[in-house]
C-alpha positions in Angstrom: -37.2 -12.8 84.3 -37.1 -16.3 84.4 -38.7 -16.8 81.1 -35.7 -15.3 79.6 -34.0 -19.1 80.0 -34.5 -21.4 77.4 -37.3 -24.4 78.4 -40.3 -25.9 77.1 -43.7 -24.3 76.6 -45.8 -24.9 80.1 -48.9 -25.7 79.4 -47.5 -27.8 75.9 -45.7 -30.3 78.4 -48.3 -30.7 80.8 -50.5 -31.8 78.4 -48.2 -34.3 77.1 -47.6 -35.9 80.8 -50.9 -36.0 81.4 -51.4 -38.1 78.1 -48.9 -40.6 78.9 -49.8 -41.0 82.2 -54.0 -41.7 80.9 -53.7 -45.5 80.6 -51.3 -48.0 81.9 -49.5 -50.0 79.1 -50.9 -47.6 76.2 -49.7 -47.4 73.1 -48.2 -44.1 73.5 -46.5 -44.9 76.6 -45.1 -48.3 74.7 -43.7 -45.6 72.0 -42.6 -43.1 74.3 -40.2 -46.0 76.0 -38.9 -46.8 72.0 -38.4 -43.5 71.6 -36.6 -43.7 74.7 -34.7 -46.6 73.4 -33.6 -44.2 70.9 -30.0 -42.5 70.7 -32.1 -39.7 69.2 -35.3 -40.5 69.4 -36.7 -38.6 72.6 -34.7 -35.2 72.1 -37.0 -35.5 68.9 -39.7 -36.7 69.9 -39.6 -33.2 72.5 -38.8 -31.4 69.9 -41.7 -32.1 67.5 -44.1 -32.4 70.3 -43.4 -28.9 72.4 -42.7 -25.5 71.9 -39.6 -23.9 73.0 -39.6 -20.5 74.7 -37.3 -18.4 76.3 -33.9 -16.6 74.4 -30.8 -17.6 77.0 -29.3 -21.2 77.6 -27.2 -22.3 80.2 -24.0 -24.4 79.6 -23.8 -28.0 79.6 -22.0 -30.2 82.0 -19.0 -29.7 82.5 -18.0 -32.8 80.9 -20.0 -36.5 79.8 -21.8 -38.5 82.5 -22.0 -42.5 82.9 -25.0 -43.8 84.0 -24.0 -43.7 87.6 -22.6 -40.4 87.5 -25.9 -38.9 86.0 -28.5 -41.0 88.2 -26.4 -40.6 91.7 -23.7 -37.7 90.9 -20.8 -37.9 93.6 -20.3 -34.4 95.9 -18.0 -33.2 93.2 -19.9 -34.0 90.3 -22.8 -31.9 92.0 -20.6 -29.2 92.7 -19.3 -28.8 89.5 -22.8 -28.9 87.7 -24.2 -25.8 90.6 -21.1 -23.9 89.5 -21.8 -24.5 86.0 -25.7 -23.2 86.6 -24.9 -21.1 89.4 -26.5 -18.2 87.4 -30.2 -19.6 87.9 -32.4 -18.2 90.4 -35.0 -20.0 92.4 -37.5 -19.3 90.2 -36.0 -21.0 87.6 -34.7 -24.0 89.0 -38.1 -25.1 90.3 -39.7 -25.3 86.9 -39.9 -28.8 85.5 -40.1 -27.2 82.1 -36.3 -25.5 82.7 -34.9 -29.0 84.0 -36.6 -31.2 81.1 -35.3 -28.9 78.5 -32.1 -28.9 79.9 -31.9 -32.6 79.9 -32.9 -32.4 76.9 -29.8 -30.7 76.0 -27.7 -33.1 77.5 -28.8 -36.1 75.3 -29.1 -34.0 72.0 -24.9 -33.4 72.7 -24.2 -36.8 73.7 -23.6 -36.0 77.4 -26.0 -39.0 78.7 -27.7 -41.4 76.8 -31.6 -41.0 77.4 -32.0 -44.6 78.1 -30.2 -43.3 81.3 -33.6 -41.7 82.5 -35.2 -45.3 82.7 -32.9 -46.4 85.9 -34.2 -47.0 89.1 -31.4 -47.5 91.1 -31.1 -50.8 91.1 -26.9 -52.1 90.9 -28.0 -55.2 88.9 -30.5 -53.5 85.9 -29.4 -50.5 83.5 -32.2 -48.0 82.2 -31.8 -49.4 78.9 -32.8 -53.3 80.3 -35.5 -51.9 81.9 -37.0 -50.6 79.0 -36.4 -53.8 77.1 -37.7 -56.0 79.6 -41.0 -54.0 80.0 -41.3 -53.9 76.2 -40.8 -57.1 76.0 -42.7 -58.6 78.9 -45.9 -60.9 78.3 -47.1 -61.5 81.5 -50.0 -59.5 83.4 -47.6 -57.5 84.8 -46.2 -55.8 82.0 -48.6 -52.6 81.5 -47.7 -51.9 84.7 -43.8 -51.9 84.2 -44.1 -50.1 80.8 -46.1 -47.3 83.0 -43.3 -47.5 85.9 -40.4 -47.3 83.4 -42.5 -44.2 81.7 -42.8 -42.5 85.3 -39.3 -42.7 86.1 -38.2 -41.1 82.6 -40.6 -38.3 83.5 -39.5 -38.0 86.9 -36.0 -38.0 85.8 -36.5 -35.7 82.8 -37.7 -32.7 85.0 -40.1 -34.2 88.0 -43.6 -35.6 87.5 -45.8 -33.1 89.3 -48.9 -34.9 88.5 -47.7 -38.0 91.2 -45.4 -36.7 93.2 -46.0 -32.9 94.0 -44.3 -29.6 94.2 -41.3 -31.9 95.8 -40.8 -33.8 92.2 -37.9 -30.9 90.9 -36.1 -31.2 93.9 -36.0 -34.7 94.8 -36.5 -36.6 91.2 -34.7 -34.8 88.6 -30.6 -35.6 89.1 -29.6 -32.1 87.9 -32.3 -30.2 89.7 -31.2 -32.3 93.2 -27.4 -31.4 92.5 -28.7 -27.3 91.6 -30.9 -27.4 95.2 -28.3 -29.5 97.2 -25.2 -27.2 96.7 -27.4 -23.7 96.5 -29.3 -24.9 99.9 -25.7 -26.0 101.5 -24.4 -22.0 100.5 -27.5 -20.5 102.1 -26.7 -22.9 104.8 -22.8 -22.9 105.3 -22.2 -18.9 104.1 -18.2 -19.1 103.5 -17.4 -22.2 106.0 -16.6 -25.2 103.5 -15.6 -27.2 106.8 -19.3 -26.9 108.0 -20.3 -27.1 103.9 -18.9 -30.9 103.8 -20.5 -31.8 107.0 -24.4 -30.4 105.5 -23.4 -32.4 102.3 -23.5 -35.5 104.7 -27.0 -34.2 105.8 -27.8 -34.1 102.2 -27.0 -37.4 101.1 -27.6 -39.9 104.1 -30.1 -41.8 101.7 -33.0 -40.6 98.9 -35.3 -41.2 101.4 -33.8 -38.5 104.0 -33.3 -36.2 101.2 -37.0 -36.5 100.0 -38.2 -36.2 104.0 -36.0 -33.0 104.2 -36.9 -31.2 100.8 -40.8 -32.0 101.7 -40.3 -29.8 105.1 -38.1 -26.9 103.4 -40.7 -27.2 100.2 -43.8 -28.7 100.7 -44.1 -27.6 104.3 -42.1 -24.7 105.2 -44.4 -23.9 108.1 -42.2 -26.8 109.8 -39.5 -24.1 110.3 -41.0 -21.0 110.1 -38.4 -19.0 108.7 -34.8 -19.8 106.8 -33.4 -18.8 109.6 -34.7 -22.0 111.8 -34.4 -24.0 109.0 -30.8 -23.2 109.0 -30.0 -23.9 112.4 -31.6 -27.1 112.3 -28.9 -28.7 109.3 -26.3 -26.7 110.6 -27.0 -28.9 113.8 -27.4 -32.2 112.4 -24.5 -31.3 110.3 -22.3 -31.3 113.2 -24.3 -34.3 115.0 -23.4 -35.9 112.0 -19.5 -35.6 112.5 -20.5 -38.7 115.1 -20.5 -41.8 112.9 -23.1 -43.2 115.3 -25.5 -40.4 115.5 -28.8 -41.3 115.8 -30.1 -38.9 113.3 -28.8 -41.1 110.4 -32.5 -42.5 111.2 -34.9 -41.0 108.6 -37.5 -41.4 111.4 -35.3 -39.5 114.0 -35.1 -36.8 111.4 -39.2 -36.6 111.0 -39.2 -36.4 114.7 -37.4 -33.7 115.2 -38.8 -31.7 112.2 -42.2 -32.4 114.6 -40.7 -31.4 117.6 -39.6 -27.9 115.7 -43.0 -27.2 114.6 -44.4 -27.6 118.0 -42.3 -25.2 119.6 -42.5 -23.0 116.0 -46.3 -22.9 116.9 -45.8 -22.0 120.3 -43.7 -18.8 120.0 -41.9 -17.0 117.0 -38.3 -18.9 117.0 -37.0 -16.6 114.5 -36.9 -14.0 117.2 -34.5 -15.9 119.6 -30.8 -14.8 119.5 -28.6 -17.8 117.9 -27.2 -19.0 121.1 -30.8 -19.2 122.4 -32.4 -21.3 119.1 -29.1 -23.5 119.5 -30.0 -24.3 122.9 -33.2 -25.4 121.6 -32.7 -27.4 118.7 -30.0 -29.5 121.3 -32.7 -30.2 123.1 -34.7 -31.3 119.8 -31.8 -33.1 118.2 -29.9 -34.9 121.1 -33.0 -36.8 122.5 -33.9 -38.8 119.2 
């Protein structure tokens, strides 16, 4: 059961988002980002604030992370961590309670600092500077970057539900995106790691693409239909892909045909055609774009 893994208490932790997130610049979200701040401060923090449940653990990373390695793990990096968690079952690796205890983990061994949790992506500002330079910030603007610098800690903790939906776990949480990436690519690829490198270029075109795709599979599954169409559709972009100047690099392109499969998936059953015959037709959905 998927309550036998280790993770915080539900209803404990949805509390305590929904109390950070009440007012922008609040003192609790100012202490939360100190806490943050803090080599030790947020695992404790968690710790005195939620209840554990849940008897078995996973293992830890295979090895430390750097900043960039944690926020955008390389292919192998996210291979390595699926193989590492390649236990879990869906049901567990959608919970933002499993992935926030988990991270959790992580910085409690010293395998990413938690300031690591406040980067946005940006080349030029660490996680850490952010923090400092919302803390430290005078101007109007500053309760709103202590509440953006809160959000993305959340968001990279486990996923933030309460803003960005059942697609959060997926698409926000670095080891929940690696977990999903390489256990979607398996359902995907079977055996073939040829075809398994070419989906992995599907994957990771930009956030963006990845956050469009996940919110079809997740948040909209009727788009497909079955996992059978959804399939066939990355197994044919995966090899579109193989073309350096594929159209379907184009996030739009990709929403377009995800349209143009939903059309025809509410005009007749497509899990019902033979391979060959849903190959035909998601050519004629892919090429054109």
């Amino acid at each position: 059961m998927s309550q036998s893994y280790t993770q915080f208490e539900d209803a404990g932790y949805t509390s305590l988002r929904r109390k950070l997130l009440r007012a922008k610049g609040s003192e609790d979200q100012r202490d939360f980002l100190r806490r943050v701040r803090d080599e030790k401060g947020l695992p404790r923090f968690l710790r005195e604030a939620l209840r554990e449940v849940g008897t078995r653990s996973v293992p830890l990373a295979p090895e430390p992370l750097t900043e960039d390695e944690y926020g955008t793990p390389p292919p192998d990096t996210e291979q390595r961590l699926y193989r590492a968690w390649s236990a879990l079952t869906p049901s567990v690796a959608c919970r933002t309670t499993f992935w926030t205890h988990l991270t959790c983990r992580h910085i409690e061994a010293g395998y990413i600092e938690p300031e690591y949790l406040a980067a946005n992506g940006s080349p030029s500002v660490s996680g850490a500077e952010r923090i400092d330079l919302a803390l430290h910030d005078t101007t109007e603007q500053a309760d709103k970057l202590v509440d953006g610098c809160v959000r993305t800690v959340l968001r990279r903790l486990g996923g933030l539900r309460e803003a960005r939906g059942n697609r959060t776990v997926y698409v926000d949480c670095p080891f929940a995106r690696a977990w999903w990436r390489e256990h979607l690519n398996r359902q995907i690829s079977g055996e073939d790691e040829a075809l398994a490198q070419d989906v992995r270029r599907v994957f990771r075109v930009s956030q963006t693409y990845w956050e469009k795709l996940v919110d079809r599979i997740v948040s909209r599954n009727s788009t497909f239909g079955s996992m059978e169409v959804r399939n066939a559709l990355v197994r044919r972009l995966a090899v579109d892909f193989r073309d350096p100047d594929s159209k379907m690099h184009k996030t739009s392109n990709l929403v377009h045909a995800c349209r143009q499969v939903s059309a025809q998936q509410g005009a007749r059953e497509l899990s019902v055609l033979d391979p060959g015959e849903l190959d035909e037709l998601l050519d004629g959905v892919v090429l054109p774009a």
